[in-house]
N, C-alpha and C positions, 0 to 999 in steps of 0.2 A: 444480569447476574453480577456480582458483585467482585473484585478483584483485590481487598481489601487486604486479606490475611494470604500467605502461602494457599494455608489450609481449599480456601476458597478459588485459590488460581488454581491451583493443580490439575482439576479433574477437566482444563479447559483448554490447558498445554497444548494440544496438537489444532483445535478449532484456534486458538491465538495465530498461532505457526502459519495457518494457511489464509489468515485473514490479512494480517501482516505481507506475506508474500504477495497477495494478489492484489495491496493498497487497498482492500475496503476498510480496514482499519488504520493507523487513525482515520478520521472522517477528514479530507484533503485530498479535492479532489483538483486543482489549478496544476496546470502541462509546468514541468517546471522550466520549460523553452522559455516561458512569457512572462514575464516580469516578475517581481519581487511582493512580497506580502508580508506584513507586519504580524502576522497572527496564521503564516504560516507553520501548519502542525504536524507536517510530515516526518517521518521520523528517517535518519540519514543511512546508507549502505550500512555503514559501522553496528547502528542500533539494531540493523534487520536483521546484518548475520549474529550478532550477540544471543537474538532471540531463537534464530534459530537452531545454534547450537549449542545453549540450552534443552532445549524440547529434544533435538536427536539425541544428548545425551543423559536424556531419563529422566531431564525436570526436577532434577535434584533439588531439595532445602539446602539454601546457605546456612553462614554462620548467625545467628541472631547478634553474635557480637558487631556483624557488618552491615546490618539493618538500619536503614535510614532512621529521622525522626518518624512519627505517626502524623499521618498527614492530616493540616487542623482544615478542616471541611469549615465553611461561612456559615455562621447559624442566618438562616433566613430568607436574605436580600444580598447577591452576588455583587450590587454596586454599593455593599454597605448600610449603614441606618439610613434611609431616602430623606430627605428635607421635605418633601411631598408626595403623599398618596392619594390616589382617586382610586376609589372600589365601587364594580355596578353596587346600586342601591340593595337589586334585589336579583337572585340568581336565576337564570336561565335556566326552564328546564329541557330538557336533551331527551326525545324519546328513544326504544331502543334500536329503531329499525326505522328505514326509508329516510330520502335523501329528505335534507333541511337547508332552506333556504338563509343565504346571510342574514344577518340579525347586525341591528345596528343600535347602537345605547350613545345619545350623547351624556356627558358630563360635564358639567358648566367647574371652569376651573375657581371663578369670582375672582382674579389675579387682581388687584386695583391697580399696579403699574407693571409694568416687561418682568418677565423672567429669563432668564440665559440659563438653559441645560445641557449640564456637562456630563453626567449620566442618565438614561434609563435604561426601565430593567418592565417586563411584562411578566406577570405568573396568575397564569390560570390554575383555579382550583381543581380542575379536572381535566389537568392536559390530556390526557387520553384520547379525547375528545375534540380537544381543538386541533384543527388543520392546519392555522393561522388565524393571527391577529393582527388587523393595520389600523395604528392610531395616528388619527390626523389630527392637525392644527387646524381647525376652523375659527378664522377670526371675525371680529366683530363688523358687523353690517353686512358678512355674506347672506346671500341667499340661497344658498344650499342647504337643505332639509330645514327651511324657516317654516315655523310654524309647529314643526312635530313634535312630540312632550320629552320632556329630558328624563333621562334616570329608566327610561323603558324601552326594551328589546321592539323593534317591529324588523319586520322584511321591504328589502326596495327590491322594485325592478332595475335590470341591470342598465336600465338607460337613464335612471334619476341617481345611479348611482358615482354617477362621475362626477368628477371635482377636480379646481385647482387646488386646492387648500395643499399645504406641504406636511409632510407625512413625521411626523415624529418618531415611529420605529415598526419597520416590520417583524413581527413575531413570527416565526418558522421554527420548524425542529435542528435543533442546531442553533439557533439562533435569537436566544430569549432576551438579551441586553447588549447596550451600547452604552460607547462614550469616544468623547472626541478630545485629542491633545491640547494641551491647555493653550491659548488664545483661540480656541474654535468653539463654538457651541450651539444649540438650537434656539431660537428665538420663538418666544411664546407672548405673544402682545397681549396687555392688560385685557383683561374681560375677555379673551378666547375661550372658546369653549374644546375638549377633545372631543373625537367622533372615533369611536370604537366599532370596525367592523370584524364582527365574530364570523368565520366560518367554523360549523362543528359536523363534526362525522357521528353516526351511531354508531356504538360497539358490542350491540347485544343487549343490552340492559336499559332500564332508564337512568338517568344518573341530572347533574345539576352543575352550573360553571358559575362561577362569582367571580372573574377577572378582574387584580389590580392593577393598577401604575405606579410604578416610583418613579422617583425621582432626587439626582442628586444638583443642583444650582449651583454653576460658575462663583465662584471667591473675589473674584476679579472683570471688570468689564471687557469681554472679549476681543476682538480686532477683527475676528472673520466670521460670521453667519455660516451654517452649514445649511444646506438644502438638498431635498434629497428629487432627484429629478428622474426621468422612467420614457422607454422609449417602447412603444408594444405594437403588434402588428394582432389584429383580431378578424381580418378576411381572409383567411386561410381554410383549405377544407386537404386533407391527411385521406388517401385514398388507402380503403382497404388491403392491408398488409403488404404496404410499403413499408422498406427499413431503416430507410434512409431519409426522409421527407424533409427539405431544407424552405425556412418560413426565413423574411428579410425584413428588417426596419430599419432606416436609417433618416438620419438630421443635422442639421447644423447648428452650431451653438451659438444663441440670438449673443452672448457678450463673451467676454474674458473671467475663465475662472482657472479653482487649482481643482482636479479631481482625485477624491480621496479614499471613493473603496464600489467595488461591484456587486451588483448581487442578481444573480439572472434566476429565475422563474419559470418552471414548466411544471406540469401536471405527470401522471403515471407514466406515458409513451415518452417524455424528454429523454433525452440522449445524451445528444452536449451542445456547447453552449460558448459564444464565441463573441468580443468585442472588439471591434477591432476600430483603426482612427486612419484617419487618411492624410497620407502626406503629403505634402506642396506639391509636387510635381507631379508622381503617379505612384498607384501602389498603396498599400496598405499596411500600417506596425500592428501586429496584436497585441493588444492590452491585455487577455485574459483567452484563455481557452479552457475551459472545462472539458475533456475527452470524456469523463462518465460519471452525467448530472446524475446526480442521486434524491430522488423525489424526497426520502426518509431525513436528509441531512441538506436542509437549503442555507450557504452557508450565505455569509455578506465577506468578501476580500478586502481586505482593509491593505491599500498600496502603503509599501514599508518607506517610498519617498512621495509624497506629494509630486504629481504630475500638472505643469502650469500648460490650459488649454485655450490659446487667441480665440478671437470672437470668430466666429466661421469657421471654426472647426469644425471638420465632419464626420460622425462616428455612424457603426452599424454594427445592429447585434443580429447575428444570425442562431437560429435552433433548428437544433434538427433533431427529427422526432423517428422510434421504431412504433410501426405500427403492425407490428407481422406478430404471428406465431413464438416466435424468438424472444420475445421481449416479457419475460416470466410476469412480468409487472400487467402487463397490456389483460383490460378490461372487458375486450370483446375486438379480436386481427379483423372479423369480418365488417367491423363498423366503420363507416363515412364519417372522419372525426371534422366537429370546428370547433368554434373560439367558445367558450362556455364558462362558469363558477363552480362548479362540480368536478371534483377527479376526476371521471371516467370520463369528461369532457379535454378542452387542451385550453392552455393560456403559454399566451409569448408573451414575455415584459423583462427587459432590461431596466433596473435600476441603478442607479449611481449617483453619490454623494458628491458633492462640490460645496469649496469653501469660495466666498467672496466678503464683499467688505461687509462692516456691522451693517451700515447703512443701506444695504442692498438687501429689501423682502425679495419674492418671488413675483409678484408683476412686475416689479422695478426692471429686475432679471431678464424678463422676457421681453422687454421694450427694448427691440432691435436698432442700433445705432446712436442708443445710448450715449 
């Protein structure tokens, strides 16, 4: 619904009031014990009781003479006019019922030398639909998905579906575009091609998705590469209406970088959601807690200081999953949950951004000892 005018807030007063209260609005879900976030959108004591005592007191219309400007909405493209657009050739179509399998479109970018991008932005034509979108950077001379036809949807199985290639943006609800502070940005090498993997849900109908990409290109040659890196744990099995189910991954960091924002990943049963770094001696700092992931709202935490992480640094993301009765979301308390592409299945994956030098791809990155 729309919030726009008085007119329009009014009738929504007291659903505001307890949404506010109980933090499911704004969408900001980070413990505020654990760190700092730049695109933190929580709203402070001051604002919560303002709201609410308005609404106890009758949700009065102010003065119009006190009214803000009218707020100018972006015609379009949130990162502005893109310097580049890739659109599937031709759209997908979505039937209305039964699950569908990922769909994968590559798009050949034909760059003839590097690009450095300092925004993107994903807009599907029929978000409703899409569950998520992850575009990767496939560069030239891999051999991941060689040979398969560009510009057309097919299905992989989830074992041909892996790759190192580095991800240029995950699309989630909540979370349609990026960009990175100016000397940072993504590195897209001449002749890459993207690799778009569409997950889409039925909603009843048939309907059709035509997913773009923009894109906004760095002004200036950057200093740090961004890369976005992911830590997942997928032998896990969630016993029937457990509510608590704690799943573990952890690694060390084959070099030295700065890390620059989080973004943890579960399915319907996720709960929350936890990063944590280990320190020299013993024990552990949390970088991030999530106490109540929100399937509907997958955010990315963008840290408000750049965090500088030595080579051997050790992190682990823990999730923990409700699989009971309790959990309004849960698909089926009586089901034997594991690792799966489908909601009603479970996915763990910690992902997280880090800056390193221009000069440093992602195999470079992982050559330990470096």
């Amino acid at each position: 619904m729309p919030f726009l005018s008085y007119a329009d807030t009014r009738p929504w007063a007291k659903a505001i009031r307890e949404a506010v209260l109980t933090r499911k609005m704004p969408p900001w879900f980070a413990d505020p014990q654990y760190g700092h976030f730049a695109n933190d959108r929580s709203l402070s004591k001051q604002e919560i009781d303002t709201l609410q005592h308005w609404v106890d007191a009758g949700a009065q219309e102010g003065s119009a003479k006190d009214a803000p400007p009218v707020r100018a909405w972006p015609p379009g493209w949130n990162i502005g006019t893109p310097d580049a657009v890739f659109e599937m050739p031709q759209a997908v179509e979505i039937p209305a019922s039964g699950a569908i399998e990922y769909q994968y479109i590559i798009l050949p970018t034909r760059f003839s030398k590097d690009k450095w991008v300092q925004q993107v932005e994903v807009r599907p034509t029929d978000a409703a639909t899409v569950h998520h979108a992850v575009v990767y950077i496939r560069e030239p001379g891999s051999e991941w998905l060689k040979g398969r036809p560009s510009g057309q949807a097919f299905p992989l199985p989830i074992a041909k579906s892996l790759t190192t290639s580095d991800i240029l943006l995950v699309y989630t609800p909540g979370n349609s575009f990026d960009g990175w502070r100016p000397g940072m940005a993504k590195k897209i090498k001449a002749g890459s091609d993207l690799v778009l993997q569409m997950h889409y849900t039925a909603k009843g109908k048939p309907s059709a998705d035509r997913t773009r990409i923009g894109m906004m290109f760095a002004k200036e040659q950057p200093k740090q590469a961004v890369l976005t890196l992911q830590m997942g744990n997928d032998r896990f099995v969630i016993p029937p209406g457990e509510a608590n189910y704690r799943v573990l991954v952890s690694g060390t960091l084959p070099n030295e970088a700065l890390l620059i924002s989080l973004f943890p990943h579960m399915h319907l049963r996720g709960k929350s959601f936890e990063y944590l770094m280990a320190k020299p001696n013993s024990g552990f700092t949390t970088l991030l807690k999530v106490s109540n992931y929100d399937f509907n709202w997958q955010l990315n935490y963008r840290l408000a200081e750049p965090l500088r992480l030595p080579a051997g640094t050790r992190l682990t993301c823990a999730g923990y999953f409700d699989n009971s009765a309790n959990n309004p979301r849960n698909p089926d308390p009586a089901a034997e949950v594991r690792f799966g592409e489908q909601s009603w299945e479970e996915m763990m994956i910690g992902f997280f951004d880090v800056a390193v030098d221009a000069g440093i791809d992602k195999t470079t990155f992982f050559q330990r000892g470096r």
